[in-house]
C-alpha positions in Angstrom: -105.3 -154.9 222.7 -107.6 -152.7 224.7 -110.7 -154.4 226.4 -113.1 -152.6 224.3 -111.7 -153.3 221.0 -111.2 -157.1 222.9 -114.6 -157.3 223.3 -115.8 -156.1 219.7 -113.0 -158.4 218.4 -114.1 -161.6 220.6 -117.9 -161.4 219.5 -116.9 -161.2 215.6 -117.6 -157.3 215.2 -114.3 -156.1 213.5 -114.0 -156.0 209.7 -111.7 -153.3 209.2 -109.7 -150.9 211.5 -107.2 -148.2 210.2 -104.9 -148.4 212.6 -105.8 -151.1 215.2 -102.4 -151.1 217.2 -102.5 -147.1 217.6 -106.0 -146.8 218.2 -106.1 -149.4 220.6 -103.1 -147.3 222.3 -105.5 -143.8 222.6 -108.0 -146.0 223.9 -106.0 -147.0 226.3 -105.4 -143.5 227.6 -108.7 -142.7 228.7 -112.5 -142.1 226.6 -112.2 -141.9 223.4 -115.5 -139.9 221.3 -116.8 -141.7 218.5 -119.6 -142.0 216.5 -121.8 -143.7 214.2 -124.4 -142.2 211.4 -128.1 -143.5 210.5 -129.5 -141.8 207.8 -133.6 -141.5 208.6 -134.2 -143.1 204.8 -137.6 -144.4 206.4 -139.6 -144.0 209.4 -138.2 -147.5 211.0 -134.4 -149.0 211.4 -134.0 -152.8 210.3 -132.0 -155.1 211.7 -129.2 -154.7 209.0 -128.7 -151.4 210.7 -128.3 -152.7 214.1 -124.6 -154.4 214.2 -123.2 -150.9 214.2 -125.5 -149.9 216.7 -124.5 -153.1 219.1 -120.5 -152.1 218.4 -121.6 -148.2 220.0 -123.5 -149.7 222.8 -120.5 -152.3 223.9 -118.0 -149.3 223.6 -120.1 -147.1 225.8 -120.3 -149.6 228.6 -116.0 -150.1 228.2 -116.2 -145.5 229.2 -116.4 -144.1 225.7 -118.5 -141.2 224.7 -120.7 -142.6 221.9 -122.3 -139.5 219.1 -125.3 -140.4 217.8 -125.4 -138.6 214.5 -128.9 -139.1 212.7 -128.7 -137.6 209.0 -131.4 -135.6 208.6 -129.1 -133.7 206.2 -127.4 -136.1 204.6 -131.0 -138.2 204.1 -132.1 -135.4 201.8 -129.8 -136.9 199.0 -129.4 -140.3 200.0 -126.1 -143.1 200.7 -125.2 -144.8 197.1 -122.8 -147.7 198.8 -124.6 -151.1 198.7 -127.3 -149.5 196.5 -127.8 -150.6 192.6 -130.0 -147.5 191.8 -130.8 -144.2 193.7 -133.1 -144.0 196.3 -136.5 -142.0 196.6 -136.4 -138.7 197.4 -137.9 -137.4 200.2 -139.7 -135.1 201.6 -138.2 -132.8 204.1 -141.2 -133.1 206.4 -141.2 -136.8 206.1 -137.2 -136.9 207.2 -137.9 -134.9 209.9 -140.8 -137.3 211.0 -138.2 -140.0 210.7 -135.8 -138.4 212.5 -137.4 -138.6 215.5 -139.1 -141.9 214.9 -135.3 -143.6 214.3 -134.2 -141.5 216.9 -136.1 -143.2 219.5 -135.6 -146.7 218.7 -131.8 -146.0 219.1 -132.0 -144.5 222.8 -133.0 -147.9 223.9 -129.6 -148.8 222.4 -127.3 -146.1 223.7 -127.6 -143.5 226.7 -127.2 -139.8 225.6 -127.7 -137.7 228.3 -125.3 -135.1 226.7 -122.6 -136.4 229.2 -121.7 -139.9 228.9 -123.4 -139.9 224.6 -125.0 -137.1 222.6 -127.4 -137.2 219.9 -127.1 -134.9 217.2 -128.7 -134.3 213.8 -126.2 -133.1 211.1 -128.9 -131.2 209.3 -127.8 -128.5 212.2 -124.9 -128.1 209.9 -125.9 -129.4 206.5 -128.8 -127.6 205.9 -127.8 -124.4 205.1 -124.3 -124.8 204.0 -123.1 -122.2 201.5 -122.3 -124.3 198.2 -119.4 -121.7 197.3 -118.6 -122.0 200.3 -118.6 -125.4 200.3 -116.9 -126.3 197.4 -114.0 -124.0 197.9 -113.1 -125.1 201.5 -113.9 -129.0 201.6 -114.4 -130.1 198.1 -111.2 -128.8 197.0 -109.9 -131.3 199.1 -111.0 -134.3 197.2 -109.6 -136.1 194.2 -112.6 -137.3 191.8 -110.2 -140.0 190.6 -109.7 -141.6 194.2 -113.3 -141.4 194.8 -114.0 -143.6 191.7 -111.8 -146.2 193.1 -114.1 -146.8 196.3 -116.6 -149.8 195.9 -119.8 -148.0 196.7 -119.3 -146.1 193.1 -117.3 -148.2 191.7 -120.7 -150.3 191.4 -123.0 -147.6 190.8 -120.9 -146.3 188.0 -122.4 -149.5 186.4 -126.2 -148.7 186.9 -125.8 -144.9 186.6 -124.7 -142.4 189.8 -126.2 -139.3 190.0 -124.0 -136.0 190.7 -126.4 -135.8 193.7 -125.3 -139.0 194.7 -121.5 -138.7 194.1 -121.3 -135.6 196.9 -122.2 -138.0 199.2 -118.8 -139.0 200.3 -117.9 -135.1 200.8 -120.9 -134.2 202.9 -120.1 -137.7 205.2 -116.5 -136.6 205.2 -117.9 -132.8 206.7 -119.5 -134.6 209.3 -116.4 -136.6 210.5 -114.7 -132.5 210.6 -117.5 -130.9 212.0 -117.9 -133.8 215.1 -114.2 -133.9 215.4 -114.6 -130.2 215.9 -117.4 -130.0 218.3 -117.4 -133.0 220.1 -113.3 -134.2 219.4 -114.7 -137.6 217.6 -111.6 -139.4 217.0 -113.3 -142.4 215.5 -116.3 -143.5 213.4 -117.6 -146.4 213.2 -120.1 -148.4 210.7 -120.5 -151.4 208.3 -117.9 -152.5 206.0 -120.0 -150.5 203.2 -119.0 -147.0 204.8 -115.3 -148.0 204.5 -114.2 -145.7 201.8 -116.5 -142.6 203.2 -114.9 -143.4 206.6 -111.4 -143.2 204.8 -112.4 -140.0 203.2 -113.1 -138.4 206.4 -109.9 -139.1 208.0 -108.4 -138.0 205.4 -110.5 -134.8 205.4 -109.9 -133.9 208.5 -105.4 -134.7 208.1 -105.8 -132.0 205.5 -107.7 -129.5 207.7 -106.8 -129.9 211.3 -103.7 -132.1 210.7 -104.7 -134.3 213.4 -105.1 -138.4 213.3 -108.6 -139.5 213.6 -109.7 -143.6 212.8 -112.0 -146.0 211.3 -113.7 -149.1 212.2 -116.0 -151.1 210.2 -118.2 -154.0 210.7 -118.7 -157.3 208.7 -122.2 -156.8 207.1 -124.1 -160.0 208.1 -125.3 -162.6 206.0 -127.6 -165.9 207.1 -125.7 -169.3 206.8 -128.1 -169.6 203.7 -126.1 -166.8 201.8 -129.0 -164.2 202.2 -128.9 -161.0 203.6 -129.6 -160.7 207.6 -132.9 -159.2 208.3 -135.2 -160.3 205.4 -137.9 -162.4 205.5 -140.9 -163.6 203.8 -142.7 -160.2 205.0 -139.9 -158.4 203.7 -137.2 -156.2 205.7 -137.2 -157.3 209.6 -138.2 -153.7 211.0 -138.2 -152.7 214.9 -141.1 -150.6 214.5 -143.9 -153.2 215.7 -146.6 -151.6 213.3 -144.5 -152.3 210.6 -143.2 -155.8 211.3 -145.4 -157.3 214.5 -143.3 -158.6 217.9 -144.7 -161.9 217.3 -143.2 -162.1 213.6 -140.2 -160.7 215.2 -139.5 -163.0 217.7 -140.1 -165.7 215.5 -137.8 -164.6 213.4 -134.5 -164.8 215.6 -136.3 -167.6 217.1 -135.7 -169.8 213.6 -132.8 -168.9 212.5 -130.5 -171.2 211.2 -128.2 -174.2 213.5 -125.2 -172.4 212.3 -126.5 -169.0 212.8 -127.3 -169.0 216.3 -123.9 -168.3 217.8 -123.2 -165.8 215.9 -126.3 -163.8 216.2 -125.8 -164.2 220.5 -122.7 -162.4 220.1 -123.5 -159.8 217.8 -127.2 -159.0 219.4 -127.4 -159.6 222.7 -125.6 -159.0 225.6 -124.5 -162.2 227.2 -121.6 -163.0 228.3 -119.1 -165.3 226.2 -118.8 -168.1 228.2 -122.5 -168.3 228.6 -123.4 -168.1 225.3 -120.5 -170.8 224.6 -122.7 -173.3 227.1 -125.6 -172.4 225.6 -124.5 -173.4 221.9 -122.5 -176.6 223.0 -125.4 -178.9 222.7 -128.0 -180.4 219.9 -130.9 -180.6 218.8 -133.5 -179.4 221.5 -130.7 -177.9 223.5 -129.9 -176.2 220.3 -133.1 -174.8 219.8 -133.3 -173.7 223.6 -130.2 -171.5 222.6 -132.4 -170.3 219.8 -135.5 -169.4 222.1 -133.0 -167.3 224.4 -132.1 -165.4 221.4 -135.1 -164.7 220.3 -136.6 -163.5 224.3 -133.3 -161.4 224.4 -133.0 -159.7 221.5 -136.7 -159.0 221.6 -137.0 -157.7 224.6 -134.1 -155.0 223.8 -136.3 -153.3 221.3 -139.5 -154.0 222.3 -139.5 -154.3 226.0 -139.3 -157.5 228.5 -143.2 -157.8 228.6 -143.7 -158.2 225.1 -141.1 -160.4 224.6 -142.6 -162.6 227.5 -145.9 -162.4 225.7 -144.1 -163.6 222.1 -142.6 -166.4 223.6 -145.5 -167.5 225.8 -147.8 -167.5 221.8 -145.1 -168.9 220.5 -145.2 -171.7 223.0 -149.1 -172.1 222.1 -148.6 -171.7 218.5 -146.0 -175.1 218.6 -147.4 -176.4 221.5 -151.3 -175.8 220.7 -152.7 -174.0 224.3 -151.7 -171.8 226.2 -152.0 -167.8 225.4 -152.3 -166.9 222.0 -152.9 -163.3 222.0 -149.4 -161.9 220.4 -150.2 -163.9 217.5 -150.5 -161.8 214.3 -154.8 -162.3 214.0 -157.6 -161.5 212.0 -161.3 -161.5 212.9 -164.2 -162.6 210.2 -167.5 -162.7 211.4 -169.5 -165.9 211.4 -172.2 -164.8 209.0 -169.1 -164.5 206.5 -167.6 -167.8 207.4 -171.0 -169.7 207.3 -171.4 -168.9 203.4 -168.3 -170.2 203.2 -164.6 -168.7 201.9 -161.9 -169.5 199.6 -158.9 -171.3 200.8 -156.9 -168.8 199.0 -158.5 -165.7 199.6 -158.5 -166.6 202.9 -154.6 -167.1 203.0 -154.3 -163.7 201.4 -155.8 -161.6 204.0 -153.5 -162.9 206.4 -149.9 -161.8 206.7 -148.9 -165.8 205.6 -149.5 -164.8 201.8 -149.4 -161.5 199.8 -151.5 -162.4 197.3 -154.2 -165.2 195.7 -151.5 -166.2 193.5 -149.0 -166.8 196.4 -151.6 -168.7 198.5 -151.9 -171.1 195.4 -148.2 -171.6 195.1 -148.4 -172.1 199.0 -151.0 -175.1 198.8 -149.9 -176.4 195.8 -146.6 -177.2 197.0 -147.9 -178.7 200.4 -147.3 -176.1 202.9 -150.9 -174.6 203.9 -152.4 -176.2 206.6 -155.1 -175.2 208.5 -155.8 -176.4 212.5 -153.0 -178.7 211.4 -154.9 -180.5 208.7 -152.9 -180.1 205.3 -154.9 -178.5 202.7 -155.4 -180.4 199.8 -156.8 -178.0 196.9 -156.9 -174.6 195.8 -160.4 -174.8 195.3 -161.3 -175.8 199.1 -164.1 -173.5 200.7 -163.7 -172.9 204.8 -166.6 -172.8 206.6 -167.5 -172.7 210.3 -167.1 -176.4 210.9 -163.4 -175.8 210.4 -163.3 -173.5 213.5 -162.0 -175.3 217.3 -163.1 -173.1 220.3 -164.0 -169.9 218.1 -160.7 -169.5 216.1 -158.7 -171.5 213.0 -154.9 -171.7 213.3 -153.5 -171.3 210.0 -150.1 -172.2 209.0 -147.4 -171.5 206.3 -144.8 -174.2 206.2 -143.4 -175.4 209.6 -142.7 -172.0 211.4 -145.2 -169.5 210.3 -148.7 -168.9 212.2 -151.4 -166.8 212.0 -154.9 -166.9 213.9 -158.9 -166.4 212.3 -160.7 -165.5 214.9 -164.3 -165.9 214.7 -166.9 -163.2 215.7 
């Protein structure tokens, strides 16, 4: 097999290929251009985006040409696979705004220097497409009854799919044409949800340019728990940090599951195999040393080595109880405010630990609010000053979630 398909197959990255054995073979010949689409459906990526992302940056380093393809055409109407209902429609200013927003979280992934990777934006060809046009050259090409067998509407066909919706898969399929026409893309890549779009591009472009292109697709990552990768109490794990703090999202990686650990080295960090291999062989505190290097890594990739130092160095204090705190998610009351005194739960529910009165109850009554370490024992407890050590109150949620008061 060719080293770059090696690699991806060695850290758990392939789902699908169609055609492994001949694909491997062009690789083999020299670069191969590829590519891999994000649709700018919000002004952050998660990290459910970011195996595809991962796959591009390994197969750049093997010598091949990455395209970055950002949808701001195709985000006007929206991707239907994985989705039980439509999604919100958006502005065309606010795509644009996420365009470059996503845009630059990705370019600490991936270099496109318009030699060695390009980034493009397929509302260049989208946006003004001629639905005549359209509809005579490309969707003549489609049967309606194979696209009903693919999954992604398979399942919306259940919930209701909009026409919008269902030309989807064509407009995808134009981008595989138009990037194997300007750039010679002979692959795409993405998660195992894009599968039958991929397909339909292929097949797209056999019918136009009778040439052979391929697809790859990813496994899309669940948590040893069953849930979907890259939730969490907050919500969606974003990379943005004004949206989901570098504290919050170290701590995330950083307590994953035992049997997760492994896994997530190899898909989202750059280690090497035998490395991470070493690193996983032990227990308990080795274990959870293996966790920590996670965390630092994949942390510092999209935020930076300095802030990951800083997230590990409050997460240290937060477990450890000194050292510096500061990249701790805080809030600041003032001590006139704290003297009178302050609801256990409404304190709770200003802090990013609960979302609501009615979640900081269910927090305390089942045992898991504690504050400076010191359970709390009823929904009706009032904080005051006297509960505040050197000017702050550590509060926590459970056993891994922290969040400073500091007083003013």
């Amino acid at each position: 097999m060719n080293p770059a398909l090696q690699i991806l197959q060695e850290r758990g990255f392939i789902q699908q290929c169609t055609d492994l054995q001949t694909l491997s073979s062009l690789m083999d010949k020299g670069p191969v251009a590829f590519y891999v689409g994000v649709d700018p459906t919000g002004p952050s990526l998660h990290v459910g985006h970011m195996v595809p992302i991962f796959a591009l940056s390994h197969l750049q380093r093997a010598g091949h040409k990455p395209v970055l393809l950002v949808g701001g055409g195709t985000a006007r109407i929206g991707d239907p696979s994985g989705k039980t209902e439509m999604r919100k429609m958006l502005s065309y200013e606010e795509i644009e705004a996420n365009v470059k927003s996503v845009a630059g979280q990705l370019t600490n992934f991936v270099t496109l220097d318009g030699e060695n990777g390009w980034l493009v934006n397929n509302a260049d060809w989208l946006a003004d497409l001629n639905y005549i046009d359209f509809l005579r050259e490309i969707g003549s090409q489609f049967s309606v009854n194979r696209m009903l067998t693919f999954e992604s509407y398979k399942k919306r066909l259940e919930t209701g799919l909009s026409f919008v919706e269902f030309n989807y898969q064509l407009l995808q399929s134009y981008d595989y044409l138009e990037l194997y026409r300007r750039k010679g893309c002979r692959l795409q890549i993405g998660g195992d949800d894009q599968w039958g779009n991929i397909v339909a591009g292929i097949d797209l472009i056999r019918r136009m340019e009778g040439a052979e292109t391929y697809g790859l697709t990813f496994p899309l990552v669940t948590r040893a728990d069953g849930q979907k990768m890259g939730k969490s109490e907050k919500g969606a794990v974003f990379l943005d940090s004004g949206l989901f703090s570098v504290y919050d999202f170290f701590q995330y990686w950083r307590n994953v599951a035992d049997a997760d650990v492994e896994k997530f080295l190899k898909l989202f960090t750059f280690m090497e195999l035998e490395e991470i291999r070493e690193l996983c062989a032990g227990e308990g505190a080795a274990l959870n040393a293996a966790k920590e290097r996670l965390a630092w890594e994949y942390t510092s990739l999209v935020h930076g080595k300095e802030e990951a130092d800083k997230a590990l160095a409050a997460a240290k204090a937060a477990f450890g109880g000194s050292g510096d705190k500061s990249s701790i998610p805080s809030l600041e009351l003032s001590a006139s405010e704290l003297e009178k005194g302050i609801g256990v739960l409404e304190l709770f529910s200003r802090t990013d630990l609960c979302s609501s009165n009615g979640e900081a109850r269910r927090l305390v009554q089942q045992g898991g609010a504690r504050i400076n370490d010191v359970k709390v024992e009823s929904i009706d407890e009032v904080v005051n000053a006297s509960r505040a050590v050197d000017g702050e109150m550590m509060l926590k949620a459970g056993k891994k979630r922290f969040f400073r008061v500091v007083v003013k």
